[in-house]
Structure formats: structure tokens, C-alpha cells
C-alpha positions as CSV (number, residue, x, y, z in Angstrom):
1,X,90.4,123.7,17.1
2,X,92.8,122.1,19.3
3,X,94.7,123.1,22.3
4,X,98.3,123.6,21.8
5,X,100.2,123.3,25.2
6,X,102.6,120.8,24.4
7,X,102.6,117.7,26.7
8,X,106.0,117.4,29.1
9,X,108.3,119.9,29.7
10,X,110.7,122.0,27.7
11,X,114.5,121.7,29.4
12,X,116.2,124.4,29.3
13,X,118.3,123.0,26.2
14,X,115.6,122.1,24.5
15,X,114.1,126.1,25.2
16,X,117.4,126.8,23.8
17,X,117.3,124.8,20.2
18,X,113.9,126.4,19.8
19,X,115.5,129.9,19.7
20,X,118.4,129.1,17.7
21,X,116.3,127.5,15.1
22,X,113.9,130.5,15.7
23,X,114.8,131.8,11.9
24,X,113.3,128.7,10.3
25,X,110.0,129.2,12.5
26,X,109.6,132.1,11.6
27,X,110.2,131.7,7.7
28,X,107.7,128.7,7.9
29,X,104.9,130.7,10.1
30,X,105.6,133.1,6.8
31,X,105.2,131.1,4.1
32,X,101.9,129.2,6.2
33,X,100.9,132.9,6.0
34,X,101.3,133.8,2.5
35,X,99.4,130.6,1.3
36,X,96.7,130.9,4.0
37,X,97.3,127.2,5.3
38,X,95.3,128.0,8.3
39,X,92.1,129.0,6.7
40,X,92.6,125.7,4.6
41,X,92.2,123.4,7.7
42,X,90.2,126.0,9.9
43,X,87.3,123.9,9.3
44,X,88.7,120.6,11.4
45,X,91.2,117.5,10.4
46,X,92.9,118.1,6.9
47,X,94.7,116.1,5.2
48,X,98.1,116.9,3.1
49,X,96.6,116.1,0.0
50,X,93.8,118.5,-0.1
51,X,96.3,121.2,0.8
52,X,98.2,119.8,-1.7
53,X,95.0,120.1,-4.3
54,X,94.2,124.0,-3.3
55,X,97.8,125.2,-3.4
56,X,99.8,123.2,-5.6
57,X,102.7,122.6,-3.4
58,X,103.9,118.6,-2.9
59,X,102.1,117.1,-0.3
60,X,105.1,115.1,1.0
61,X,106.9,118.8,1.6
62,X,103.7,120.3,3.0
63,X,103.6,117.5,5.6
64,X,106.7,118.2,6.5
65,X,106.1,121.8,7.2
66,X,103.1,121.3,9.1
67,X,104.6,118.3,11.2
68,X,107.7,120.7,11.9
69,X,105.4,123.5,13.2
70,X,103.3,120.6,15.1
71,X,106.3,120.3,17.2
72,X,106.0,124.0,18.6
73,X,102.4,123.7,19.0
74,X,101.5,125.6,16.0
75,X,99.3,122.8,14.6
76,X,98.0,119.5,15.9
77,X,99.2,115.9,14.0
78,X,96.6,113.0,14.0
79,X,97.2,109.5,14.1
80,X,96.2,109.5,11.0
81,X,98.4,112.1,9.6
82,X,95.9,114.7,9.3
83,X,96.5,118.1,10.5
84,X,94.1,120.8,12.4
85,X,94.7,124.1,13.7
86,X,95.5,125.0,17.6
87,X,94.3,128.0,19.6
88,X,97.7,129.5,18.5
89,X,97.8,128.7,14.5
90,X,93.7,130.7,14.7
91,X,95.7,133.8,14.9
92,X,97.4,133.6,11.6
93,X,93.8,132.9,9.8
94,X,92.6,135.9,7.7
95,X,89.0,136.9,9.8
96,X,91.1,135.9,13.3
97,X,90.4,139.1,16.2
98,X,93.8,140.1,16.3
99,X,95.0,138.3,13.3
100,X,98.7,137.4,13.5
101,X,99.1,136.7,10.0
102,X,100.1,140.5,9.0
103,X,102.9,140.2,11.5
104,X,104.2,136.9,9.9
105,X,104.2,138.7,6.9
106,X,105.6,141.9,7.9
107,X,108.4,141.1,9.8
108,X,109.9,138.1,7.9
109,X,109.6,140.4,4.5
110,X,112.5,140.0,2.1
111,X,114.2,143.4,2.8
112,X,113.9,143.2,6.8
113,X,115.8,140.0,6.5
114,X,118.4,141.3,4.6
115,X,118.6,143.9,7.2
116,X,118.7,141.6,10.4
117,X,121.5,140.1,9.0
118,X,123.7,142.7,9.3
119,X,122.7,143.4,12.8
120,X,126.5,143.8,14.2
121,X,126.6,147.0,12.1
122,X,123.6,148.1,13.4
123,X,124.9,147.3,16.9
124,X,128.1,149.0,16.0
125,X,126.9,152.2,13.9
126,X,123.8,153.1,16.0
127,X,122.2,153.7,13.0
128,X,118.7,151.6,11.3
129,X,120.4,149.4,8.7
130,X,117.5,148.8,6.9
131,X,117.9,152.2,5.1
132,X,121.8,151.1,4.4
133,X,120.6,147.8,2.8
134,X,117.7,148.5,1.4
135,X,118.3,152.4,-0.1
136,X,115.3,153.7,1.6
137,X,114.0,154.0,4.6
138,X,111.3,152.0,6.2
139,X,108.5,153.4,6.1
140,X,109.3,154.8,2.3
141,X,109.7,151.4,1.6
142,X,106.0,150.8,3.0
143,X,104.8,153.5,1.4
144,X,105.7,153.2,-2.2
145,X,103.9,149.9,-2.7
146,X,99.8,150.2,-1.5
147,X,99.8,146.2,-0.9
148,X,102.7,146.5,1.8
149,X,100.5,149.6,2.9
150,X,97.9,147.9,4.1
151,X,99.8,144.9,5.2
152,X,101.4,147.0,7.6
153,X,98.0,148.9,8.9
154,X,96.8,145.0,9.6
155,X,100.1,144.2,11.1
156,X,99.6,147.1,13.4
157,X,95.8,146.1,14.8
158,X,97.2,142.3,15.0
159,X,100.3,142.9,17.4
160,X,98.7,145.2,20.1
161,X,95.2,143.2,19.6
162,X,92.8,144.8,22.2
163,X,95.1,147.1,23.8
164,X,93.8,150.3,21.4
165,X,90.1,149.8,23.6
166,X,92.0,149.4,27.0
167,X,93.9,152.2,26.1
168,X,90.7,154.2,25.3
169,X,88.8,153.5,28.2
170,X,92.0,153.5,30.6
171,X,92.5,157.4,29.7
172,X,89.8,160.5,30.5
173,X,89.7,161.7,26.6
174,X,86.4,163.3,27.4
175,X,88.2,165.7,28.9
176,X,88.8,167.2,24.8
177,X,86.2,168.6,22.6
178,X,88.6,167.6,19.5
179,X,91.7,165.3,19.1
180,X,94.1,164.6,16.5
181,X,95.6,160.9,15.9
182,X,98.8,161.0,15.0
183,X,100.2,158.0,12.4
184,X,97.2,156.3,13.3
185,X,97.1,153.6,10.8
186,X,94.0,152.8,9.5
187,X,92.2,154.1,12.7
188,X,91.1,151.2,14.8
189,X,92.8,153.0,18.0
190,X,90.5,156.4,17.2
191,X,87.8,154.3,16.6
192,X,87.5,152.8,19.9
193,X,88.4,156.4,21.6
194,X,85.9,157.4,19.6
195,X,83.3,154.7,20.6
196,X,84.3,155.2,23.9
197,X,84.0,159.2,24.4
198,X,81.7,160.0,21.9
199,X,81.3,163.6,22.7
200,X,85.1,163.6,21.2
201,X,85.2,165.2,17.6
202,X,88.5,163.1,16.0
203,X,90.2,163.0,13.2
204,X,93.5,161.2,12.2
205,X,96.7,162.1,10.0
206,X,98.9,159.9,8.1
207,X,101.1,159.2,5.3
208,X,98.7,159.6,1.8
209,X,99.0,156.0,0.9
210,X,97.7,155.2,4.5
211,X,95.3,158.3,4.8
212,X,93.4,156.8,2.0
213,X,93.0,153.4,4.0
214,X,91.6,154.9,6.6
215,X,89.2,156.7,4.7
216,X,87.8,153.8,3.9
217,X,88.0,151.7,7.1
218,X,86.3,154.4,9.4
219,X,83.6,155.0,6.3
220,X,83.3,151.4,6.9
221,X,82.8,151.3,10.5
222,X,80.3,154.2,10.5
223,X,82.4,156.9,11.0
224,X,82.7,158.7,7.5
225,X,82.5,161.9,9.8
226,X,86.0,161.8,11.1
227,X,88.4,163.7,8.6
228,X,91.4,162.5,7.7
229,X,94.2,164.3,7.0
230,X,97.3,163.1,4.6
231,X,100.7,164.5,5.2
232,X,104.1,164.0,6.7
233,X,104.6,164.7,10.7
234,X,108.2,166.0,10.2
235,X,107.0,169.1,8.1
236,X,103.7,170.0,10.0
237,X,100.4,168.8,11.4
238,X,96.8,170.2,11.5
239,X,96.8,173.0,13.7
240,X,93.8,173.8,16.3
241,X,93.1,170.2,18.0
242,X,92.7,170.0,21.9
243,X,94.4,167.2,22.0
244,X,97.5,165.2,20.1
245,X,97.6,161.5,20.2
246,X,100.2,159.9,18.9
247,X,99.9,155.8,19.6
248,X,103.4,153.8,19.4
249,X,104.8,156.6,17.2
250,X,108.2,157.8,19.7
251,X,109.1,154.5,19.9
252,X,109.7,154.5,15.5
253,X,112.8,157.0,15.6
254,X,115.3,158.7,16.5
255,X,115.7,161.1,19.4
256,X,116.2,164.0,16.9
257,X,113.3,162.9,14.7
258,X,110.9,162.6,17.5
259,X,111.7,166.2,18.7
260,X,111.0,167.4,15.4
261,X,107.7,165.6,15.6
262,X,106.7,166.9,19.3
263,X,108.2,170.7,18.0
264,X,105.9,170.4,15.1
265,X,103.0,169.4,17.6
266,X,104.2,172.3,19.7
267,X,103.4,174.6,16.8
268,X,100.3,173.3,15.9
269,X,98.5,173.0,19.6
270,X,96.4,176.1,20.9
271,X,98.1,177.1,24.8
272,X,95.9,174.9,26.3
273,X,96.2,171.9,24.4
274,X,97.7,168.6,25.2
275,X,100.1,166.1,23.5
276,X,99.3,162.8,24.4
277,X,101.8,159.7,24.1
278,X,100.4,156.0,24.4
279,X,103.1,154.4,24.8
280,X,105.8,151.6,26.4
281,X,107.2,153.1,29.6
282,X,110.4,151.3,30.0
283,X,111.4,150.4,33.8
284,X,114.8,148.0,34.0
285,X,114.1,144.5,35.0
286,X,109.7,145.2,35.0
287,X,109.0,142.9,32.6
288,X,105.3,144.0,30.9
289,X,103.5,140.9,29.3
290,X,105.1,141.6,26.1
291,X,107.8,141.5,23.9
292,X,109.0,145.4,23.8
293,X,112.7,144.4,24.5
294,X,112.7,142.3,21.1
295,X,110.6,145.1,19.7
296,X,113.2,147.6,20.7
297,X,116.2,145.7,18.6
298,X,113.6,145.5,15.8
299,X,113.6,150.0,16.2
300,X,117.3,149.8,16.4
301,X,117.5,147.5,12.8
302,X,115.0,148.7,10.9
303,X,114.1,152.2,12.1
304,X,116.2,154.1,14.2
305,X,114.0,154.0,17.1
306,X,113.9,152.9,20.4
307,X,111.7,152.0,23.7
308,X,112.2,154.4,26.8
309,X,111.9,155.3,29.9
310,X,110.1,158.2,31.9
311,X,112.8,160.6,32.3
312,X,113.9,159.9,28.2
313,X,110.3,160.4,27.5
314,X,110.3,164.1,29.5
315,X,113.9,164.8,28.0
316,X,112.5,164.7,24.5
317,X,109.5,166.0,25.5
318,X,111.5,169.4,27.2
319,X,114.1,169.5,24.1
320,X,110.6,170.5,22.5
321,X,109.4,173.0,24.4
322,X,107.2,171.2,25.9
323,X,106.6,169.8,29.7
324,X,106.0,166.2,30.9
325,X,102.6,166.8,33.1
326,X,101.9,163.0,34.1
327,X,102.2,159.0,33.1
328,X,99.0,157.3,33.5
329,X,99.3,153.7,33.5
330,X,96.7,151.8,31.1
331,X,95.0,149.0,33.6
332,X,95.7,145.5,32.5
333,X,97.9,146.8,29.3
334,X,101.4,147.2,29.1
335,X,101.2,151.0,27.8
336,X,100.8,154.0,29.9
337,X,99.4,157.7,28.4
338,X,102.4,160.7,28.6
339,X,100.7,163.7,29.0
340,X,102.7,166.9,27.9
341,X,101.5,170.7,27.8
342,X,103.4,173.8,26.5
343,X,106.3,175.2,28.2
């Protein structure tokens, strides 16, 4: 594997014909990702023609893909017009620790396109236009095929990489006996809560489609004893936990939707309980090592949501009867823990 910095440096019009052609980029790191061209030449220097061989796509027109990514240091050209992968095109190969490749796939779907490009009337309605476009909303549109399903629980491990175990350890969970995950995918953050405190009794809740995934995932991983509930936040959750955690979950919808799901908390949580938020605290001009203000137009197109700050955090949090106790930073990760009790 090859280093990808790119010798010289990028002008600042040159920066900028990188991010007008973004589109393209993108659509090629997709289609690199759907015919798993990384894990073809993960072994060293490949050339065109075996690509050519395993996938049955012209070599002439695979070259061409691979040299045009080589030019934004996604792969590496020889001299002898072979190509191997960088340190940057490893994160788009299948067994890669986060893999990148569900993120490729996710975001550059046929339907999320369709939606982006109508972002001036998302801009202009306030409203996701994914459902407008599409007929459903996103996460129904996840949901009703088991493929995109677990695409999507991949996708979700592969964007915040490591931050689920910083956010475990950065976090006093011991101080629970039990604690509920909220839309925790397929469970990797509970996992390493779980690995981390593991006094903790937990257990997860999610969409059936997703539920089932999980089952399998923490069976996998040696934890067969965490239940797993499947159901739909905005009607109820399991009542009785010490603690709610709900991982990158505000940030999905709306402010009335996200009320509904704290309110629903709220009726579920003994008096002592806790809701707990891991999420992106928004301060203006901070930035945070990540990309949470193109994330947050990606909320506003496809879902409804948004990223916010504190004080939006604690309004949402009060229009649910509940009360904003604390933010804890997570060290050396761009999400902090919200901690809420009952009013």
C-alpha cells in the first residue's frame, strides 16, 4: 500500500476544480465500491487487464477510472501503468477497520441523488426532499429492502470509525445498572459500552428489519445476552432502563419529531433515570475534525434533521419535560454526552 499525499501543492483554483467536479468523484468512488476494485488490487501492483478479467468491464475504461481517481490520491499509477491502492483507497476494501465503502454506497444511492438535486427546494421549503422525490421517507426507504438495511448499519460503523469506543470510555456509564440504545444500528456502539463497563446490563431497540441484524452481530461478538428490542421510537420504547442512549439519533429529524422521541423517553424512564445524547454540539466557527456542517445539509435533504447547538439541544430537551443536567465533552472525539433527567 502506497502513501497518497500528492506531491506539490494544490492552488487554491485547483482546490476549487476539485469541488466542482466533486459529483464525478464521488459517482466513481461508487461504482469502485460496488465492483470491489479495491480488494482486486489490495494485494500490490494490478494491472487493467486482470481487472478487466474478474469484472468484465473494458480495460481501456477501467484505466481511465482508476487514473482519474490517481489524480486525487485515491490510487497510485506506475510507470508501468499498473495500479495499487493508497492508505486512503484501504478504506473502501470490504474487511477495512472503518470501511468506507458503505458510505460510498450509501450516500451516492440512486434516490439520494435525485434528491440533492433539488436542493434549492429543500433550501426554500425547509422541508427533507427526499420524501417529496422519492414518496417515502428515508429511513422507510431503508427499511423496506433488508440489503440497504444492512448497508446502512455498515455505513453507520464506517463514518464515525472509533469514535463509538471513545465515546464509551469518555462517559461514566458505570454509573447505570441497565441502559437502553436507542437506534443503535447493529450495536457496535453498545458493544464497546458494553466491553468497557461491563457491570452494565444493555440492550438496544431498533427498527425490525435492523433489530434482526443486531441480533445476529452481538450473537456474533459474544453478546447473545443483550436483548433486543424491535419497534418504532415515535410510538414508544421499553420502559424501566436506568439509562437512555440514543447515539447520533437528534441530529436525523425534526425538532417536533425529536420531542416526540425524548417525550416518549420521558414516559418510559423510572424518576431517576437518565436520557443520554451522544452527540455533535454545534459552536459557530469551532470547527471539530469532521465534516458535521456537510452532514447537516445532508439532514436538511434527505431527513429533516439538523446539527445543534447546547441551548437547541436543552430547548428540545425542556419542550419534553425534561432538563438539560450537563455536556460532557468526549476527549479526542468530536461528540460530547447530553445528560437530561425528568423535570
Amino acid at each position: 500500500m502506497t502513501d497518497s499525499t500528492i506531491p506539490g501543492t494544490v492552488s487554491a483554483h485547483g482546490r476549487m476544480v476539485e469541488l466542482v467536479i466533486g459529483a464525478r468523484i464521488a459517482l466513481a468512488l461508487r461504482f469502485v465500491a460496488e465492483h470491489r476494485l479495491a480488494d482486486l488490487i489490495a494485494n500490490g501492483l494490478t494491472s487493467p487487464d486482470v481487472l478487466a478479467a474478474k469484472t468484465g468491464f473494458p480495460s481501456t475504461a477501467l484505466r481511465r477510472v482508476l487514473r482519474g481517481l490517481a489524480g486525487v490520491g485515491v490510487f497510485v499509477e506506475s510507470a508501468s501503468g499498473e495500479f495499487s491502492n493508497t492508505d486512503m483507497s484501504a478504506y473502501l476494501c470490504e474487511g477495512a477497520s472503518p470501511s468506507l465503502r458503505e458510505m460510498a454506497l450509501v450516500l451516492n444511492d440512486d434516490a439520494v441523488l435525485k434528491a440533492w438535486l433539488r436542493l434549492p427546494a429543500a433550501i426554500e421549503s425547509g422541508a427533507p426532499i427526499f420524501t417529496a422525490t422519492t414518496g417515502v421517507p428515508f429511513f422507510q426507504y431503508i427499511a423496506a429492502d433488508q440489503q440497504r438495511s444492512e448497508l446502512m448499519s455498515r455505513y453507520m460503523m464506517g463514518i464515525y470509525g472509533a469514535e463509538g469506543g471513545k465515546i464509551a470510555a469518555g462517559y461514566p456509564f458505570d454509573r447505570f445498572r441497565s441502559l437502553l440504545d436507542l437506534g443503535g444500528g447493529q450495536g457496535h456502539v453498545l458493544l464497546e459500552i458494553l466491553r468497557r463497563h461491563p457491570a452494565l446490563t444493555g440492550a438496544l431497540f431498533e427498527l425490525p428489519r435492523t433489530a434482526e441484524i443486531a441480533r445476529h452481530f452481538l450473537s456474533a461478538q459474544g453478546r447473545g445476552d443483550c436483548e433486543v428490542f424491535g419497534g418504532d421510537f415515535f410510538k414508544s420504547v421499553p420502559p424501566g432502563f436506568d439509562a437512555y442512549f440514543a447515539k447520533s439519533v437528534l441530529h436525523d429529524w425534526d425538532d417536533e419529531k425529536c420531542v416526540q422521541i425524548l417525550r416518549n423517553c420521558r414516559d418510559a424512564m423510572p424518576v431517576d433515570a437518565r436520557v443520554l445524547l451522544a452527540e455533535i454540539v454545534v459552536e459557530p466557527g469551532k470547527p471539530v475534525g469532521h465534516p458535521h456542517r456537510l452532514v447537516d445539509l445532508e439532514m436538511m435533504v434527505c431527513f429533516g434533521g439538523k446539527e445543534r447547538t447546547a441551548g437547541e439541544f436543552a430547548h428540545l430537551l425542556g419542550s419534553a419535560g425534561l432538563r438539560m443536567e450537563k455536556v460532557t465533552p468526549v476527549d479526542n472525539s468530536f461528540f460530547a454526552v447530553i445528560e437530561a433527567c425528568r423535570v
